[in-house]
C-alpha positions in Angstrom: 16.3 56.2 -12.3 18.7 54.2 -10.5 17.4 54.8 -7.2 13.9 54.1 -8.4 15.1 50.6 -9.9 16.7 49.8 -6.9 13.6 50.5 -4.8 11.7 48.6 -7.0 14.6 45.5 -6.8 14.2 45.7 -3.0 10.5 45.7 -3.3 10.4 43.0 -5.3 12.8 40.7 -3.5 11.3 41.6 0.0 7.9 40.4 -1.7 9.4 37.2 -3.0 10.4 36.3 0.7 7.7 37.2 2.3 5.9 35.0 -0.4 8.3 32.1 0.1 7.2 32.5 4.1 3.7 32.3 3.4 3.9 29.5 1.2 6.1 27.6 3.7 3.8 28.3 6.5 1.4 27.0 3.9 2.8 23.1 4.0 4.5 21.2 5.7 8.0 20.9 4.2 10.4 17.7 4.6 13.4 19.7 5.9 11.6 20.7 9.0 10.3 19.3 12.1 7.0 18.7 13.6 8.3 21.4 16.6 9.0 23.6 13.3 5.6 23.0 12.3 4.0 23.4 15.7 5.9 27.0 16.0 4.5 28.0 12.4 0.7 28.1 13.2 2.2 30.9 15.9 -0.6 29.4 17.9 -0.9 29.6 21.8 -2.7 26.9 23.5 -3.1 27.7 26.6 -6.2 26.7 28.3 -6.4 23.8 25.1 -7.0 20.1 26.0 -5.8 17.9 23.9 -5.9 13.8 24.0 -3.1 11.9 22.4 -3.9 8.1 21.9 -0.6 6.2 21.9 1.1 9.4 23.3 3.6 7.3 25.3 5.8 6.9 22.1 6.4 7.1 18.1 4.3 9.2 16.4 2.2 9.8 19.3 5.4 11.1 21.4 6.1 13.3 18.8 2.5 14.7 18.4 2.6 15.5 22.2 5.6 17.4 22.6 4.7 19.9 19.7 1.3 20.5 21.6 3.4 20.8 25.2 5.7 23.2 23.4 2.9 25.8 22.1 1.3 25.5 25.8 -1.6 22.8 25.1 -2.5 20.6 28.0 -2.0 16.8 27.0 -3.2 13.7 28.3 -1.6 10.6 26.7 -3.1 7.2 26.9 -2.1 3.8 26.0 -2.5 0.3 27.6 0.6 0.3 29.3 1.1 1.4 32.7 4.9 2.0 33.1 5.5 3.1 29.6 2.8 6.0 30.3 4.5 6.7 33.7 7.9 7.1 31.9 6.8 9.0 29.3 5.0 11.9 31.6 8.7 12.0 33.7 10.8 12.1 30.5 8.3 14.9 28.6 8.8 16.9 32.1 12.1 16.6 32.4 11.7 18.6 28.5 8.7 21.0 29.3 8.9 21.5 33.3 6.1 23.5 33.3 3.9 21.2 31.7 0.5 20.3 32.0 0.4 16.7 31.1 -0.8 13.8 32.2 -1.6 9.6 31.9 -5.0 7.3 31.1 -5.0 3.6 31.0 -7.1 2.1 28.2 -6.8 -1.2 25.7 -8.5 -1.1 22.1 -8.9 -4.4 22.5 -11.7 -4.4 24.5 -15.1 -2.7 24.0 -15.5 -2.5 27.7 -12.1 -0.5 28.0 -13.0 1.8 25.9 -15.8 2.8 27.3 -14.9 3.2 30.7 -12.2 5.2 29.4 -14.4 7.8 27.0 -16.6 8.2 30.3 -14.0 8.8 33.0 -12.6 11.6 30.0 -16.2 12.7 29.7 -16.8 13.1 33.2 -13.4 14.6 34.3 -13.6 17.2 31.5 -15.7 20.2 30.8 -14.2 20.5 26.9 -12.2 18.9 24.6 -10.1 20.7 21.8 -8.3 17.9 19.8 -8.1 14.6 19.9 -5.2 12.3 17.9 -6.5 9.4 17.6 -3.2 7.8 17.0 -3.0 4.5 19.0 -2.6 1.3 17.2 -1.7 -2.1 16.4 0.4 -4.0 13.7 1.6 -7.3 13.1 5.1 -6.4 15.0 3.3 -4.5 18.0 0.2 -6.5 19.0 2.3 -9.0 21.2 1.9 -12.3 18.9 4.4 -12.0 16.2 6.0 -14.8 17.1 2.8 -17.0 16.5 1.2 -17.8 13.1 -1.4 -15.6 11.9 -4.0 -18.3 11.9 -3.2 -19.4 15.7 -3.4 -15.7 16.7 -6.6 -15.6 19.2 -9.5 -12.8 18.5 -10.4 -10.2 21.0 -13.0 -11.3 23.6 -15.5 -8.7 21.6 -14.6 -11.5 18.8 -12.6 -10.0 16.2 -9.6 -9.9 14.5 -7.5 -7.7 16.9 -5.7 -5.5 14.5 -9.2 -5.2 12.8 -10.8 -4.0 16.3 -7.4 -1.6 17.4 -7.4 0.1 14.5 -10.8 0.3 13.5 -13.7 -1.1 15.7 -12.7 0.5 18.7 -11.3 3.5 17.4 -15.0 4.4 15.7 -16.6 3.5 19.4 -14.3 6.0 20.8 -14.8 9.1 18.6 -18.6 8.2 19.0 -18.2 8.8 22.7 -15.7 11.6 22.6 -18.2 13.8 20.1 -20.1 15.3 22.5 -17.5 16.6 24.7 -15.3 18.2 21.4 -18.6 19.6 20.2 -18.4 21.8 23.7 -15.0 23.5 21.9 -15.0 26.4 19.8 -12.8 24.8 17.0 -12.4 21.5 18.0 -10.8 19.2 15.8 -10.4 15.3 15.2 -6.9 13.3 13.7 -7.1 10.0 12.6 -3.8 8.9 11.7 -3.7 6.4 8.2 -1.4 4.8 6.7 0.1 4.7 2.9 -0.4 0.9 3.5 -4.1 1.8 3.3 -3.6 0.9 -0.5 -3.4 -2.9 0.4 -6.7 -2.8 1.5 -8.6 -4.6 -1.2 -5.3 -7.1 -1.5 -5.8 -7.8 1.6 -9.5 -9.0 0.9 -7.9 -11.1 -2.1 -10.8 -9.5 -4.4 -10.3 -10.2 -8.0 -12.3 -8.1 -9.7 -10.5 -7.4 -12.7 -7.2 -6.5 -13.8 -7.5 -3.2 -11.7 -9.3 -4.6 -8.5 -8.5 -1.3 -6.6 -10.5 0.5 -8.3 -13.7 -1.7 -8.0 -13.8 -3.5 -4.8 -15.2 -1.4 -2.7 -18.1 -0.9 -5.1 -21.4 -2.3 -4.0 -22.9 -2.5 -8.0 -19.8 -5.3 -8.5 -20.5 -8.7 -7.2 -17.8 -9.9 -5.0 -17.8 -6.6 -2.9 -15.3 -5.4 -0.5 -18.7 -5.1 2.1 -19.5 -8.5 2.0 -15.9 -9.7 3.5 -16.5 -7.2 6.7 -16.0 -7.9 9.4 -13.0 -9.6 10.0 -14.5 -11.6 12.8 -12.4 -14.8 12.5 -9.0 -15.4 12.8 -6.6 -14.7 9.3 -4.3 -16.9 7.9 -0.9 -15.2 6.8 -0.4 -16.9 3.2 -1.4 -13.8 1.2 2.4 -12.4 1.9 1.7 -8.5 1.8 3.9 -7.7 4.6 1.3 -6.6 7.9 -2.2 -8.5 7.2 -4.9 -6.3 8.4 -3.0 -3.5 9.1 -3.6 -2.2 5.3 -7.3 -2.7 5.8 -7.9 -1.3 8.9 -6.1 1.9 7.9 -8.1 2.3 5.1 -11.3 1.9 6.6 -10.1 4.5 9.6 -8.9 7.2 6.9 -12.9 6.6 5.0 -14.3 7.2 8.8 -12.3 10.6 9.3 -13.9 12.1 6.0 -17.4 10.5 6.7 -17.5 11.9 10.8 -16.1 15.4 9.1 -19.5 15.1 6.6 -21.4 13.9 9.6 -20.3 17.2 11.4 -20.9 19.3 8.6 -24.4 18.2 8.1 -25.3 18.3 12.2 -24.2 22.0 12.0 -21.4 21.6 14.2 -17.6 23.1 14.0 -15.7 19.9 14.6 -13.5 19.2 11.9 -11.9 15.6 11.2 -8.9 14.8 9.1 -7.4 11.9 8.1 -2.9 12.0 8.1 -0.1 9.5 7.2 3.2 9.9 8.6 4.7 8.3 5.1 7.7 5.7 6.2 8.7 6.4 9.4 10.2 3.9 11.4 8.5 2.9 14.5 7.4 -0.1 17.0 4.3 -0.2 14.9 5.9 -0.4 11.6 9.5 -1.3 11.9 9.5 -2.6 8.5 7.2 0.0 6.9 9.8 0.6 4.0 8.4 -2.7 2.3 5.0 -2.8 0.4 5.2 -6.4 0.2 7.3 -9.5 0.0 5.8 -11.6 -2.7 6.1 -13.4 -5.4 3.8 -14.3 -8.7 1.7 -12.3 -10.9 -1.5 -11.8 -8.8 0.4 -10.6 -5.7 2.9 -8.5 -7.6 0.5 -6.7 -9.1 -2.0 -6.1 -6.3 1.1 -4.9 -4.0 2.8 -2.9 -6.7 2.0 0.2 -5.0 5.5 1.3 -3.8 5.1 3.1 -0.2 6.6 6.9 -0.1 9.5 7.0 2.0 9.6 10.8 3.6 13.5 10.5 4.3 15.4 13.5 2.4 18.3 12.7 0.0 21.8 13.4 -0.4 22.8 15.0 -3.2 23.2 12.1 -5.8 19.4 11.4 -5.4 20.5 8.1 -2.7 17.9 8.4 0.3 19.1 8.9 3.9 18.5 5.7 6.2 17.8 4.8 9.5 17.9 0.9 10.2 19.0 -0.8 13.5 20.2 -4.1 11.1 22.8 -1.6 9.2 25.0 1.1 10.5 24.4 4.6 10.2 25.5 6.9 7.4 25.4 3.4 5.3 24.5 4.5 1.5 21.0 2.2 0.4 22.2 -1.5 0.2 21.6 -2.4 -3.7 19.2 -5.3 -3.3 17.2 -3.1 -0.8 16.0 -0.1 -2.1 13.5 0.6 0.4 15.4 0.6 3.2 16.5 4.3 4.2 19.3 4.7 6.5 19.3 7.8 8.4 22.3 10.7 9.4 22.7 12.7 11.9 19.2 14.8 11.0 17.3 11.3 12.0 14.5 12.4 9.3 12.7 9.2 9.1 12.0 8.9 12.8 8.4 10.3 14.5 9.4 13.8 15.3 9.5 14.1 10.9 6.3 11.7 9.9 3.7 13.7 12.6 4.1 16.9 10.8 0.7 15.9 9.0 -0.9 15.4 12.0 0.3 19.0 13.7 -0.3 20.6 10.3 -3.9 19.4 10.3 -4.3 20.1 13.8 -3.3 24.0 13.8 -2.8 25.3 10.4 -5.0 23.5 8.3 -7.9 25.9 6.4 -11.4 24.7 7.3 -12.0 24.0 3.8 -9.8 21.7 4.3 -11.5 19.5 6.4 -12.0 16.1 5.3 -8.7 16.0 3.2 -6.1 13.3 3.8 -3.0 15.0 4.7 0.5 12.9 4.2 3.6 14.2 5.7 5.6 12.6 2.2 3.4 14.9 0.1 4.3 17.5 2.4 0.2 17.7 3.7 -0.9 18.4 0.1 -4.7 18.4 0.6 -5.7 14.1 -0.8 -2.1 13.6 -2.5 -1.4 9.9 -1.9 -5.1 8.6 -1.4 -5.9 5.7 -2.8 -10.0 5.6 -3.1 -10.4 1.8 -3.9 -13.8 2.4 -5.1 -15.1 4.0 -2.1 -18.1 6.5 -2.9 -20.1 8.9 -0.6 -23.4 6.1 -0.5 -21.0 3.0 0.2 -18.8 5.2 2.6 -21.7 6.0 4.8 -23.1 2.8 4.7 -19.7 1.4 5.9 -19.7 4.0 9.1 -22.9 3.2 9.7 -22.1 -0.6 9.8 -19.5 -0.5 11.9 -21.5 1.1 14.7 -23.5 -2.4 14.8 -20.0 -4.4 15.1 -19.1 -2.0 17.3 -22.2 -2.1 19.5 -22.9 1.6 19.3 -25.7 3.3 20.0 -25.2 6.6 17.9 -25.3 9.4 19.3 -26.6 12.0 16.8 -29.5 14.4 17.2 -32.6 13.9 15.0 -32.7 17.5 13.7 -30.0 19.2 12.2 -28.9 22.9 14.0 -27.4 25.8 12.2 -23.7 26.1 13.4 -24.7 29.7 15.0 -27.3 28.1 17.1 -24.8 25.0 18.0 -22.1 27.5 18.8 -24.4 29.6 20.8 -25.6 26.8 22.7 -22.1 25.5 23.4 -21.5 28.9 24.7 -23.8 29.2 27.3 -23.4 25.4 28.8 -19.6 25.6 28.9 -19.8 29.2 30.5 -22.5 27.2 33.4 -20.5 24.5 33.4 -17.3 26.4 34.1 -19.2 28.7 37.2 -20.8 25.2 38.6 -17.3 24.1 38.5 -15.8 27.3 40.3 -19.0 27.5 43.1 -17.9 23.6 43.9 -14.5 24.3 44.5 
């Protein structure tokens, strides 16, 4: 009897392990790292491509090295020429072996974009995943040190920050489709923002006491739709902390789940997520641990959303911090609670918020698709979205509008395909593509 119960004791607690491992592999926990993560999906990419926007540092950095490590071949691009030059030579000097190279391109520019999609197109025969992580804020676009209103507009004549993060990035997932649809599981990540909530703040809609809730819904009068675009220059008076950033995040995180409908409908097997890193502290938001900075009734209550912070605690509940104003190992200063200081474990740097990006990118289920993944909520399927209204008809509409601001001639077939024909069809023109490739050489 006492043999048997201790069998059935080492049954048990072998089960309860390998239950905890399962579940772990499950999520994307806060004590680990986006390497951990990457090693998790035991996934071998060799003979992947993979496309990093903004590559050359943060978020994107970190994205990249997780794909080097499981064997992925990268290309990073971003509008700086030394910065991507420096960024290959340092992520060689880490992975010696690896296959992983530099593009030029500027969101800020229509033109740039294009040419950029094309010379990808036309230099490669398939395309796996692509981050679509590059980006612009307030503190990153090059004219923080002007007033908002006095800031110019992009020479495709809008708001840059509105055309980084949004216009441009819509223009190049149109012309990167095609070329992921040529993958067996190809899959898109869109990288959000918890600021997305500011989005109808920003807009300064006052449609009741709960404005986020109605103001992106066409049936109510003053409509988040009829204040799109943002083709003029933006005055800074409203005071929540990074403008447009808030609404162009939003509107990026609604494209992610409409292109993944989109896909779904055309019969394809290209998956799109949407991901937030939570409050991590790069170039792009080096003072993401504030929602806002505001006073009065109005403002306080449109910006009471308080952004997570994914930094872990120590054991009296204070979060870790990692500011360059305060020295390390500093305890949270009492009139700044949103601040997180960071120890040795640097948690609140990129290589912690892109988990939700590498989780969506090689574990997530395909019924997952669609779902906004934040690394805070530890990738959670939709925990932390704020919908603002947003419905399937008004989120379609939306997409479909930006492709005119955009200048975009869509690119979608009349008839829809079953995925087994897609698939099969894929097949064969990779497989001739590949041999045309091999008789040229």
């Amino acid at each position: 009897m006492a043999r048997f119960a201790f069998r059935t004791c080492t049954f048990a607690a072998i089960f309860i392990t390998v239950s905890a491992l399962i579940e772990e592999t499950t999520t994307c926990p806060l004590h680990l790292s986006v390497n951990d993560i990457a090693k998790q999906s035991g996934l071998d990419l060799t003979g992947k491509t993979a496309l990093v926007t903004g590559g050359r540092s943060g978020l994107g950095y970190a994205i990249t090295e997780a794909m080097l490590q499981q064997n992925c071949t990268v290309i990073i691009a971003s509008r700086n020429k030394m910065e991507n030059i420096k960024a290959v030579a340092k992520l060689k000097t880490t992975f010696p072996a690896a296959d992983v190279s530099y593009r030029i391109f500027d969101l800020e520019s229509f033109a740039s974009v294009r040419a950029f999609a094309s010379s990808i197109n036309n230099k490669h025969i398939h395309l796996n995943y692509y981050f679509g992580n590059a980006g612009q804020s307030l503190f990153s676009s090059g004219h923080s040190e002007e007033p908002l209103s006095e800031r110019p507009l992009t020479d495709d004549g809008y708001e840059q920050i509105f055309q980084v993060n949004y216009l441009s990035q819509i223009l190049l997932v149109e012309l990167l489709r095609p070329l992921l649809r040529k993958s067996e599981t190809p899959r898109i990540m869109l990288t959000g923002s918890s600021t997305h909530a500011l989005a109808c703040g920003f807009l300064r809609l006052d449609n009741g006491n709960r404005i986020e809730q109605t103001c992106f819904d066409t049936s109510v009068a003053n409509n988040a739709m009829a204040k799109l675009p943002i083709d003029h220059p933006i005055d800074s008076s409203f005071g929540c902390g990074e403008d447009s950033y808030g609404l162009s995040k939003y509107l990026f995180i609604q494209a992610a789940i409409e292109i993944n409908k989109q896909e779904a409908d055309f019969g394809s097997n290209l998956l799109a997520f949407p991901w937030a890193p939570g409050n991590i502290w790069t170039n792009v938001n080096p003072n993401g641990q504030w929602c806002c900075d505001s006073f009065g009734p109005w403002l306080t209550n449109t910006c009471r959303y308080d952004l997570p912070n994914v930094c872990p605690f120590y054991d009296n509940d204070n979060q870790y911090n990692h500011n360059p104003f305060f020295p390390k190992n500093m305890k949270n200063h009492p009139n700044d609670p949103y601040r997180p200081y960071s120890r040795t474990e640097e948690r609140c740097l990129p290589n912690h918020g892109a988990k939700a990006a590498i989780y969506a990118a090689l574990i997530a289920s395909q019924s997952d698709a669609g779902s906004f993944f934040n690394t805070y909520y530890e990738c959670e399927p939709n925990k932390g979205l704020i919908s603002q209204g947003m419905t399937d008809e008004v989120r379609t509409k939306l997409y479909n509008e930006a492709f005119v601001w955009a200048r975009v001639e869509k690119n979608v077939n009349a008839t829809k395909k079953t995925k087994k024909t897609v698939h099969k069809k894929v097949q064969k023109k990779t497989k001739k593509e590949e041999s045309t490739k091999k008789s040229k050489k």
